[in-house]
DRENGUGU-471423 format. One record per residue (C-alpha): x, y, z. Coordinates in steps of 0.1 Angstrom, whole numbers, plus 2048, in hexadecimal, padded with zeros to 3 digits. Layout:
BEGIN
XYZ
...
END
This chain:
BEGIN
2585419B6
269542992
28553399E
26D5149AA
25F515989
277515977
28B4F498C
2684E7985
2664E3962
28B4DF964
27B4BC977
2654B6963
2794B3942
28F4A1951
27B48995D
26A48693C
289481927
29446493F
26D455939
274454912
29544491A
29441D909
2AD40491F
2AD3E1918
2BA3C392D
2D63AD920
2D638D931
2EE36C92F
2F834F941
2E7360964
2F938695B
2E339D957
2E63C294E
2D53E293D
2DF3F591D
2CF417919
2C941A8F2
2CD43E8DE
2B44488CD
2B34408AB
2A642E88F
2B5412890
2AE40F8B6
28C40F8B7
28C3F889B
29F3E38AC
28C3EB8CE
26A3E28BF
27C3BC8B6
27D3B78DB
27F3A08F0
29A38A8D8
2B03668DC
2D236B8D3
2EE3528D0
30E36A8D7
33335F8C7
3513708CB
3603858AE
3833908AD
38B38C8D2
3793B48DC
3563AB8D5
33A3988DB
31E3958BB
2FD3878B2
2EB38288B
2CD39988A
2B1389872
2A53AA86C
2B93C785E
2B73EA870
2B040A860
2D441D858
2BF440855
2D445A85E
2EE44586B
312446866
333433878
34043F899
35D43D8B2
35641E8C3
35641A8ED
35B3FD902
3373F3912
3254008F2
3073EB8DF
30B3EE8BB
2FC3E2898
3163D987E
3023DE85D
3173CE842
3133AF856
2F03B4867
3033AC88C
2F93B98B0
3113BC8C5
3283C88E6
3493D28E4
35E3C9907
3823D38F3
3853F28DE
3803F48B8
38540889C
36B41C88C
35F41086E
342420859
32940985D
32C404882
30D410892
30941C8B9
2EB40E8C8
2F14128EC
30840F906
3073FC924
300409946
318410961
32B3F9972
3353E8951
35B3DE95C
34B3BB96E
33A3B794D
3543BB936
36B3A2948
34A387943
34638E920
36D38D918
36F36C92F
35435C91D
363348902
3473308F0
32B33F8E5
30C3438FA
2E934A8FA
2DC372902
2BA37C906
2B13A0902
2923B390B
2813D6914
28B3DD934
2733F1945
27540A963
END
């Protein structure tokens, strides 16, 4: 019986950290996939903007980016080693964006998110796409 209790609430938190879990879905030219978000400041600032137009460019051949209109909130935040498939904010500029190449860190790079699995599809599409396009992005619900 503890054992069952235990695996229970075991369950149950679980089930309740995946609820709080914010994803959003990225969508462009008929490609469509989901980011999970961390949880941060900036995040649910930039989670409460949703659902958002975006005209996507290319910058420096490794990542695509978007102008925010609003700035995020930097509490607590700080640069980090950046991944391929991860959503980030780049605050000195006031960009979104996904990197499909690897990058340096660089102190004002914020993580957002990162892209769900399988990314490598998506990575080829957003390194292939070579004129800027139009992105939507919105809550994506479970």
């Amino acid at each position: 019986m503890k054992k069952f209790l235990i695996l229970f609430v075991f369950l149950a938190l679980n089930l309740f950290a995946k609820e709080g879990t914010m994803e959003i879905k990225f969508s462009f030219d008929g490609n469509a996939f989901l980011i999970v978000l961390d949880d941060n400041a900036a995040t649910r600032e930039f989670y409460a903007m949703l659902p958002l137009e975006f005209e996507m460019s290319d910058y420096v051949g490794k990542e695509k980016i978007a102008h925010l209109d609003k700035r995020l909130s930097l509490e607590n935040m700080q640069g980090y080693e950046p991944q391929i498939g991860d959503f980030f904010y780049f605050s000195p500029w006031g960009n979104i964006g996904i990197f499909y190449e690897k990058q340096p860190p660089y102190t004002g790079l914020i993580k957002l998110g990162v892209i769900k699995e399988p990314k490598e599809d998506l990575m080829k599409r957003l390194r292939d796409k070579k004129q800027n396009f139009k992105a939507i992005i919105e809550k994506h619900s479970k």
